[in-house]
N, C-alpha and C positions, 0 to 999 in steps of 0.2 A: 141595741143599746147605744148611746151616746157617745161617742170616743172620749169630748171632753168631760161629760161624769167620770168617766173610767180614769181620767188623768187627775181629775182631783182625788179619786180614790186612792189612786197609788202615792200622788204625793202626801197623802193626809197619814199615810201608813209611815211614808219614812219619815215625816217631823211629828209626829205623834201630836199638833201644834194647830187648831183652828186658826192660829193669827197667822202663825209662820206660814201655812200653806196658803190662805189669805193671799199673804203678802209675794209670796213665791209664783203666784197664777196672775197675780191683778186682779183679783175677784174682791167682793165684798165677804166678811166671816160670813152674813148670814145666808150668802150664796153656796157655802160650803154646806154649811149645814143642809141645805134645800138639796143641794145634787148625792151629799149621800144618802139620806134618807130617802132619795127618788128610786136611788137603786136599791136600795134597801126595799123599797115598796116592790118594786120587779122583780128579784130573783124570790121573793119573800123568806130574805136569812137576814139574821140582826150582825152585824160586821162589826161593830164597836163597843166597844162598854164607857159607857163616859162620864165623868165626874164634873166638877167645877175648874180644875186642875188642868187634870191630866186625860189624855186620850187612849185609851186603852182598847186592841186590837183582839178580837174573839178569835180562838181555833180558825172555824169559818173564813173569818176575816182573811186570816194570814194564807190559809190554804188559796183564798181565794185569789188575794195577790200574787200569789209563785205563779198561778194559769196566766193570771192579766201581764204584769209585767210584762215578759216576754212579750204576749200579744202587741202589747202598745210599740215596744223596739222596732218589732218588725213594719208595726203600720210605720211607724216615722221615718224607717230605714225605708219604706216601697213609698213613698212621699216624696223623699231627699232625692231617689233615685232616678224616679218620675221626671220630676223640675230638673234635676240634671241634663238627664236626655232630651226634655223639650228646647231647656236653653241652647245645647249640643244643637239640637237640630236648629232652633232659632238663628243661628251664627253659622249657617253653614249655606255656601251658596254653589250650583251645577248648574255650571256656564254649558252651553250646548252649541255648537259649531259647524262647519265645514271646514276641511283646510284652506286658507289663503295664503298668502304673502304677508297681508295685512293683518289677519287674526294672529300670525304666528309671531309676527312684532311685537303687536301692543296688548294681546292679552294678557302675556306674563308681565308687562310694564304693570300694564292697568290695576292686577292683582299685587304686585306689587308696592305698588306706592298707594294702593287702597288700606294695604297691611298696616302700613306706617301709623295711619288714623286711625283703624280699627284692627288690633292685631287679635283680637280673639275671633277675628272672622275663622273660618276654615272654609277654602275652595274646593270645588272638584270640576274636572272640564269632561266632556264627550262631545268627540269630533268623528260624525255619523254623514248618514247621506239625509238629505232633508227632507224625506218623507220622513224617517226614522225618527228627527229632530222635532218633526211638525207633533208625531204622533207621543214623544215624550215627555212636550210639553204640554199635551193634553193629559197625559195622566199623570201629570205632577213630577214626572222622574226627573227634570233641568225644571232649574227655575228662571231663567232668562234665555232666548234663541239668539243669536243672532244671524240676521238672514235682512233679506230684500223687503220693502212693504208688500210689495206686488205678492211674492210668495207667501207670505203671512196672511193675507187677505181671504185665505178660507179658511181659516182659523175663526169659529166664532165666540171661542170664552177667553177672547185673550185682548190683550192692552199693547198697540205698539208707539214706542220713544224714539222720535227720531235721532239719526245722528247725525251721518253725511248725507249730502246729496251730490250725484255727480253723473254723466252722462259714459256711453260706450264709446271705445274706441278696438282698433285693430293695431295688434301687437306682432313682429314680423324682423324677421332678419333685416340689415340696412340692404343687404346685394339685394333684393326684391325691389323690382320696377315701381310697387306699391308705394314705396315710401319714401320717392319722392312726392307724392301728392300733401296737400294741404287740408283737403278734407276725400272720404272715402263715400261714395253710394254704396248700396246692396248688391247693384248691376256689377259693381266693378271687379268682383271677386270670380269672374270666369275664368274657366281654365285653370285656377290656382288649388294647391294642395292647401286644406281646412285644417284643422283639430279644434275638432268640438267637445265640448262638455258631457259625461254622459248625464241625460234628462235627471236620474236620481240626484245626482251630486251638486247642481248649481238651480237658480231660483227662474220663476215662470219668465222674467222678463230676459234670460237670456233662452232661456229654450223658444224664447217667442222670436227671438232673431235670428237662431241658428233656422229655425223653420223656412222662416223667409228669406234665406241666403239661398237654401235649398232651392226653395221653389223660383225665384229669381235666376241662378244658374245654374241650370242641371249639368254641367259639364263639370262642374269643381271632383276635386278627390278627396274625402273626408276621412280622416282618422280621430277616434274618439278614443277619447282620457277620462278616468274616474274622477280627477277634482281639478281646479287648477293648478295646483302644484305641479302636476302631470301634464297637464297641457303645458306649462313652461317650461320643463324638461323639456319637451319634443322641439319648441318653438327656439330653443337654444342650440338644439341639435340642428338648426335649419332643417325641419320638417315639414313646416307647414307656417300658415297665417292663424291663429288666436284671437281673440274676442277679451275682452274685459272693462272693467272700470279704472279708471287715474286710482283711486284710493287703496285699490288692491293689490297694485303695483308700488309702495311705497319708497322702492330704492329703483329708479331706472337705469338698464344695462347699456353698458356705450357701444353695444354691436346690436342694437335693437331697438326700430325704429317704433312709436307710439303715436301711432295715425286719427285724428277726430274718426267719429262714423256719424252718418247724417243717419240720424235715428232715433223718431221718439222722444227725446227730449232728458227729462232729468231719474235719472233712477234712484230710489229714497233709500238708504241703507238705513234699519232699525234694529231697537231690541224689543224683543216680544217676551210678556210675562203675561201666566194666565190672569185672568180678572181676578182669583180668587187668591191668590198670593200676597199674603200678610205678612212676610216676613219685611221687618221693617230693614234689616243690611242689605237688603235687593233691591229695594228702591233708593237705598243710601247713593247704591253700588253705582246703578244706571246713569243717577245722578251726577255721580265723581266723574264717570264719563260723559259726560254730557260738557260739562264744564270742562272737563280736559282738551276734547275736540273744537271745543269754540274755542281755544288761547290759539 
């Protein structure tokens, strides 16, 4: 049956009133008349008894309101509810990460001063290894990566925004011979203590150079760290030489020298959203960054 026959029914019981209830729905009277006598046809019980006047409600009738009612409550009540949780969901954004330097600055910024203009957003972050990241934004669990283009690149239902672009360099105690150099080869790194990346935790184009440091000089000593934040713990402890981009490094240390590397050229940092991500504050979001990064 109908939901809204059933709402004119109910209202036509509590104003006893073809015009009042008319006028209470936005309906035409003769509309009224048409939706109870539809139901009237369906259940086959006569619900009204009706004069010129007055509208007058059968046994039937009234019994039959005490069932409805309620019913109708509850549909409005799982309606309101519904639209709450979608809008809930709709304002809700899971940011997905690695740890950096860089993410650990500006994405509380970012979130932040995103607040300010949309504060009914609600955020959530997970800072994972990036297969993990790759694999939750395939199935909808973050709504935005952010990661390398390189590594996003086998990603096929998804959409990447650029941000920065910026090149590698080698990160290093100042007492290391290294840095005094101007710019750094792959060769250069013989003999020398590494901390590399573990392959889960940072994106193809740095597993692609720790590969070729390897294979360039098999004499290095390598120690491997689950993110970079670990790798700059060790590289502060004078451990070893480090690998990175300028951008990730956002505050540089004065006992730590930041060497070019002749390599490859530009590395594209992005954000990755799947293609089918219709939430319109994720695209607001990406945007406010976007524009944030170019000032």
């Amino acid at each position: 049956m109908d939901i809204n026959r059933l709402r004119v029914f109910v209202n036509l019981v509590e104003t006893r009133n073809y015009t009042r209830t008319a006028a209470n729905l936005h309906i035409s009277q003769p509309m009224v008349t048409h939706n109870i006598k539809a139901i009237e046809d369906e259940i086959g019980i006569k619900l009204f008894d009706r004069s010129t006047k007055y509208v007058h409600v059968t046994s039937n009738g009234e019994e039959f309101y005490n069932k409805i009612k309620p019913m109708i409550n509850r549909y409005y009540l799982a309606v309101q509810t519904i639209r709450e949780k979608d809008y809930s969901e709709q304002n809700t954004i899971t940011i997905g990460f690695s740890s950096t330097p860089f993410n650990e600055l500006y994405i509380p910024q970012w979130i932040k001063d995103f607040k300010k203009q949309k504060p009914e957003t609600k955020f959530y972050v997970e800072s994972l290894n990036h297969n993990k990241l790759k694999q939750y934004l395939e199935t909808n669990e973050i709504d935005i990566l952010f990661t390398s283009e390189g590594d996003a690149s086998d990603l096929s239902n998804s959409q990447t925004y650029p941000l920065i672009s910026d090149s590698f360099f080698a990160v290093m105690p100042k007492s290391n011979h290294l840095a005094q150099y101007g710019h750094l080869k792959i060769d250069d790194f013989h003999d020398q203590k590494m901390i590399f990346i573990d392959n889960n935790w940072t994106g193809v184009e740095m597993i692609e150079l720790q590969r070729q440091i390897i294979h360039d000089n098999p004499h290095i000593d390598i120690t491997y760290a689950n993110d970079i934040v670990a790798a700059n713990i060790l590289v502060n402890a004078e451990e070893g030489i480090s690998l990175g981009l300028n951008f990730i490094y956002p505050h540089s240390n004065d006992r730590l020298a930041y060497v070019p590397l002749n390599w490859q050229g530009i590395i594209r940092y992005v954000a990755v959203l799947h293609k089918n991500n219709d939430k319109h504050c994720v695209h607001e979001f990406v945007k406010f960054i976007q524009q944030d990064l170019s000032n």
